[in-house]
BATOR-291393 format. One record per residue (C-alpha): x, y, z; residue in one letter. Coordinates in pm, whole numbers, padded with zeros to 5 digits, always signed. Example, Ala and Ser with C-alpha at 12.3 -4.5 7.8 and 13.67 -1.06 7.14 Angstrom:
REM residues 2
+01230-00450+00780a;+01367-00106+00714s;
//
This chain:
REM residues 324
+00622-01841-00471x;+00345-01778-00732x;+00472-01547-01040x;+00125-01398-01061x;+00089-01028-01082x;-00313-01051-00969x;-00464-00756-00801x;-00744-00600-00640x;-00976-00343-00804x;-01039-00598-01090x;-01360-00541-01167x;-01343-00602-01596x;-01290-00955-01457x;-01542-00921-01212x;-01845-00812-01491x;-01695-01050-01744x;-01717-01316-01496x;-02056-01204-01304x;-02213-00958-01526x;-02358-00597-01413x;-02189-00262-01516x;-01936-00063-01293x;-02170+00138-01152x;-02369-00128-00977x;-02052-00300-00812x;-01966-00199-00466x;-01573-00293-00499x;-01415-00395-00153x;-01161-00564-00327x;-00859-00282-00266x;-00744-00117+00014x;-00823+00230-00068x;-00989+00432+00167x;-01314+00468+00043x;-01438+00859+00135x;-01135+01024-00014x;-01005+01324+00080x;-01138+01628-00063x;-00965+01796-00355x;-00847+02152-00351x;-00870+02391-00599x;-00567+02371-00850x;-00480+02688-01042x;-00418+02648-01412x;-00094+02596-01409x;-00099+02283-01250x;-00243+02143-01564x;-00073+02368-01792x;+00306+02420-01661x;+00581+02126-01644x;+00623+02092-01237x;+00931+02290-01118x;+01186+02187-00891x;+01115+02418-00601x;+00696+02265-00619x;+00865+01881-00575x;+01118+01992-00324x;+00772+02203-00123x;+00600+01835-00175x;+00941+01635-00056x;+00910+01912+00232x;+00551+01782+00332x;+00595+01471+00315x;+00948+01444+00524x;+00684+01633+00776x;+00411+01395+00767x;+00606+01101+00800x;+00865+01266+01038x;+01188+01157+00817x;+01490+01316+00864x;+01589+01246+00450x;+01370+01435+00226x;+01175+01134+00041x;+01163+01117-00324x;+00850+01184-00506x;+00710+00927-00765x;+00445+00852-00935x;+00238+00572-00605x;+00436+00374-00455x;+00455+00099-00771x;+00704+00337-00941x;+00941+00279-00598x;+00852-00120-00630x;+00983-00143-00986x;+01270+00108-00971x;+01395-00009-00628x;+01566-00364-00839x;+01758-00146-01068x;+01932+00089-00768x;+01976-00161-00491x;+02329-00360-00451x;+02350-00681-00675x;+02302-01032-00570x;+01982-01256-00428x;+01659-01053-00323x;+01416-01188-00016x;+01069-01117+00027x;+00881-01158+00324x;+00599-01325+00274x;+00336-01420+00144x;+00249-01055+00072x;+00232-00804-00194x;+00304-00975-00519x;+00456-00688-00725x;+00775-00714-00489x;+00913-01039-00632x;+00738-00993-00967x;+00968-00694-00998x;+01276-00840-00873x;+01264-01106-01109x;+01189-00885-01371x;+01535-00703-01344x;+01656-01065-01343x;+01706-01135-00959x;+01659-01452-00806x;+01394-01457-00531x;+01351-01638-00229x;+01017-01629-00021x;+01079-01686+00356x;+00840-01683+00604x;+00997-01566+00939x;+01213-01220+00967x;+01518-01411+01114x;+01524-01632+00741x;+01583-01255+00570x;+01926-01225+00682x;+02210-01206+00445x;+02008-01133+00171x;+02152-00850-00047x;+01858-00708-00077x;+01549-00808+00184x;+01155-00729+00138x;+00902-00615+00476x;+00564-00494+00387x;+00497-00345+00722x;+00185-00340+00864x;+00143-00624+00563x;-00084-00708+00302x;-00305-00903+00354x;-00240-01052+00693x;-00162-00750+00862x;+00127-00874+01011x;+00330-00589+01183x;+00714-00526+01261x;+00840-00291+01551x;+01088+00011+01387x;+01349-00143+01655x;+01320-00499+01478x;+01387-00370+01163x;+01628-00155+01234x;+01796-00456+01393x;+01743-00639+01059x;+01866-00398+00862x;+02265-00446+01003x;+02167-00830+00833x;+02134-00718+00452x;+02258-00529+00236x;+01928-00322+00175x;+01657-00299+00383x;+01290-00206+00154x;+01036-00156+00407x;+00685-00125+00216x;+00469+00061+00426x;+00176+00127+00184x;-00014+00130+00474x;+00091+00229+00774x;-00041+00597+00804x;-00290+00525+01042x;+00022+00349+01256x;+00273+00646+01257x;+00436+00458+01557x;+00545+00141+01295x;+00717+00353+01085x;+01086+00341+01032x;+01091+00657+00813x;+01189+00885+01192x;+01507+00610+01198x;+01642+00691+00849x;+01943+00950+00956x;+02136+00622+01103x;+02025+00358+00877x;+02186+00423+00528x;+02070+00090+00356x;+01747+00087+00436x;+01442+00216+00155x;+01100+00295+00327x;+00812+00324+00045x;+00515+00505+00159x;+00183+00520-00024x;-00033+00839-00096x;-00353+00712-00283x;-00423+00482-00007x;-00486+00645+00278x;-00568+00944+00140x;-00858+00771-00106x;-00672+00928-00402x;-00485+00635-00616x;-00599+00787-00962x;-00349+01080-00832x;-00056+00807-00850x;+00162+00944-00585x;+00385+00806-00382x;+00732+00841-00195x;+01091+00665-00177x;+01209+00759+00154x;+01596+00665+00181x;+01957+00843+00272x;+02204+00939+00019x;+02372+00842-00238x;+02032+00582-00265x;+01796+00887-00288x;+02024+01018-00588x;+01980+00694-00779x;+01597+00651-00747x;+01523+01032-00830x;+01743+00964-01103x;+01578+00619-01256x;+01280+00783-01214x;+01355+01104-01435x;+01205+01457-01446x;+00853+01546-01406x;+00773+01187-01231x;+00519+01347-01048x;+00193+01577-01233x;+00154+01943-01119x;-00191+01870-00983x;-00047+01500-00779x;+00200+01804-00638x;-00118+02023-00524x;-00315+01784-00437x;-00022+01583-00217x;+00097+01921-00019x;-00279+01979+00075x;-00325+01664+00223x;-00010+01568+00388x;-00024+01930+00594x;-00399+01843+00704x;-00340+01700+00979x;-00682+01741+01131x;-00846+01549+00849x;-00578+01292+00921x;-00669+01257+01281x;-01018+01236+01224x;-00999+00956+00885x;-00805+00746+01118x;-01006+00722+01389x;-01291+00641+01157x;-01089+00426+00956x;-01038+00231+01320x;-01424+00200+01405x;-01524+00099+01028x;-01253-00190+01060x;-01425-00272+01377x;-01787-00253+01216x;-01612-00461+00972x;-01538-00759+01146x;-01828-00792+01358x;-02045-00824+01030x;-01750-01079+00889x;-01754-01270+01230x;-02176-01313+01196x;-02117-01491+00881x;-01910-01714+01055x;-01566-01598+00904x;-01235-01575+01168x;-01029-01263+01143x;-00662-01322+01006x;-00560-01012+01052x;-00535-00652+00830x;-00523-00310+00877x;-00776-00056+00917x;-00836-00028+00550x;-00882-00385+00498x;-00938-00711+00659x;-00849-01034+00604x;-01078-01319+00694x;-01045-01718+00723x;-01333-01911+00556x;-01416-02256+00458x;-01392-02230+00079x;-01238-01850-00049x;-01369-01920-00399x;-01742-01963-00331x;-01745-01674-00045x;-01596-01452-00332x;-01881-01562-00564x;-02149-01530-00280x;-02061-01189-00275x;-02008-01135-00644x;-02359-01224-00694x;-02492-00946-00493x;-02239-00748-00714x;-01970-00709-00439x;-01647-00765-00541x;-01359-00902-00300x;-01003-01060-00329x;-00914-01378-00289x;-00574-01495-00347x;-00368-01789-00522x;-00187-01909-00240x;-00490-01975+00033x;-00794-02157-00112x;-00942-01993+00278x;-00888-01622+00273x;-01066-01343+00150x;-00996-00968+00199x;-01223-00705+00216x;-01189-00321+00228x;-01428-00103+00381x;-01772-00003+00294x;-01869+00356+00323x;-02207+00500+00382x;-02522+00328+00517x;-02632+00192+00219x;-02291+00002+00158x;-02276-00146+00474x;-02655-00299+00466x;-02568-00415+00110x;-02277-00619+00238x;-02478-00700+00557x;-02748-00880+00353x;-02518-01061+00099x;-02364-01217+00416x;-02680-01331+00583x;
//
């Protein structure tokens, strides 16, 4: 398994490599929902003041609501913080990842000196002392049911179940399980869904005495007073969630219609990216990059290539005529 930490949302490679400035790239290359949602206003103090414990417990509050978890998650700063704390608080020994998905997993294990295995059915996870699921995953949108998991999680001796993306699938979420299932760390994602990344929020959703050891790895104040604003706004909307995900759904269908006219086969995804099978990866990712699109292609498939979604009419004929 490549030790590569590559990512999407590269573009200083993308104009060193291709040219243009950042304001004439349409980036498709993340999986961040590209018509955000819209910011509240935030009182001075959520600049000025050091976040207090009752504003993080009112944000735990929302987001134990949103995701219907019966453990109040802990608040970091995006998901990533979870990722690279999670090595340092789960029980010793060999780590597992699922794969091949989300780099940072293994990078991050390794980093706190694990050894890592990639395996690439569920049933090869067990025993592990500590196992990896990206659920639905990146980038081949391969899902899990919460039962499976569950299942899996009596195998290992911790259970981290990435699901960065899964708020438009509330039904593959095993955050509603987490009152029986003690060993078992659901990560969920705010910036994603929500189009807000530069807010860097994100949750560690797990029972006691795990919860205790992440809040405390990740220290006081991990979260800003405005990512606490911003984050109880949007996780109580839920009409602007019902509406973004059904959108989200017909954009992802949009999506690979245009993909399938340029003669690329769906892999899979979720509906804030796709994931498409081509002939060469390389030269589709330069097609585009020469129409100043910018996609991700990755080092373990010299055939796929992920996009995330366009927004607005002149985004989708811009990627419509690069692929004709």
């Amino acid at each position: 398994m490549s030790g590569a930490r590559d990512h999407g949302g590269d573009l200083d490679r993308a104009m060193a490599e291709f040219g243009g400035a950042a304001h004439e790239w349409l980036d498709l290359s993340t999986g961040i929902n590209p018509r955000p949602y819209p910011l509240p206003p935030l009182r001075p103090r959520d600049w000025t003041a050091l976040p207090t414990g009752a504003a993080l417990d009112a944000l735990a509050r929302s987001a134990a609501r949103a995701y219907g978890s019966p453990v109040l998650p802990v608040p970091l700063a995006g998901a990533q913080a979870a990722v690279q704390i999670v090595p340092h608080v789960a029980p010793p020994g060999p780590a597992r990842v699922l794969g091949p998905t989300y780099n940072e997993h293994a990078a991050a294990l390794r980093a706190a000196g694990r050894r890592v295995l990639q395996v690439a059915a569920p049933g090869d996870l067990a025993g592990a002392a500590v196992a990896v699921v990206v659920n639905p995953n990146n980038p081949d949108g391969r899902r899990h049911t919460p039962a499976a998991l569950a299942v899996l999680a009596g195998k290992v001796g911790c259970l981290v179940v990435d699901e960065s993306f899964a708020d438009p699938n509330p039904a593959l979420s095993l955050a509603p399980r987490l009152a029986t299932l003690d060993n078992v760390i659901v990560l969920r994602s705010f910036g994603k869904f929500y189009g807000l990344a530069g807010v860097r929020l994100g949750f560690a959703l797990t029972a006691q005495p795990l919860a205790r050891r992440i809040a405390a790895a990740a220290g006081p104040w991990a979260v800003s007073g405005p990512a606490i604003a911003v984050g109880r706004a949007a996780l109580a909307d839920t009409a602007w969630q019902a509406g973004t995900t059904a959108r989200l759904a017909r954009d992802a269908a949009r999506l690979d219609a245009l993909a399938e006219g340029a003669g690329w086969a769906l892999v899979g995804g979720t509906s804030l990216f796709r994931t498409y099978d081509t002939a060469d990866s390389a030269a589709a990712q330069t097609r585009l990059a020469r129409d100043r699109i910018w996609s991700r292609i990755f080092p373990y498939s010299a055939r796929w290539i992920r996009l995330g979604l366009p927004d607005g009419d002149a985004a989708w004929q811009r990627l419509l005529r690069a692929l004709g």
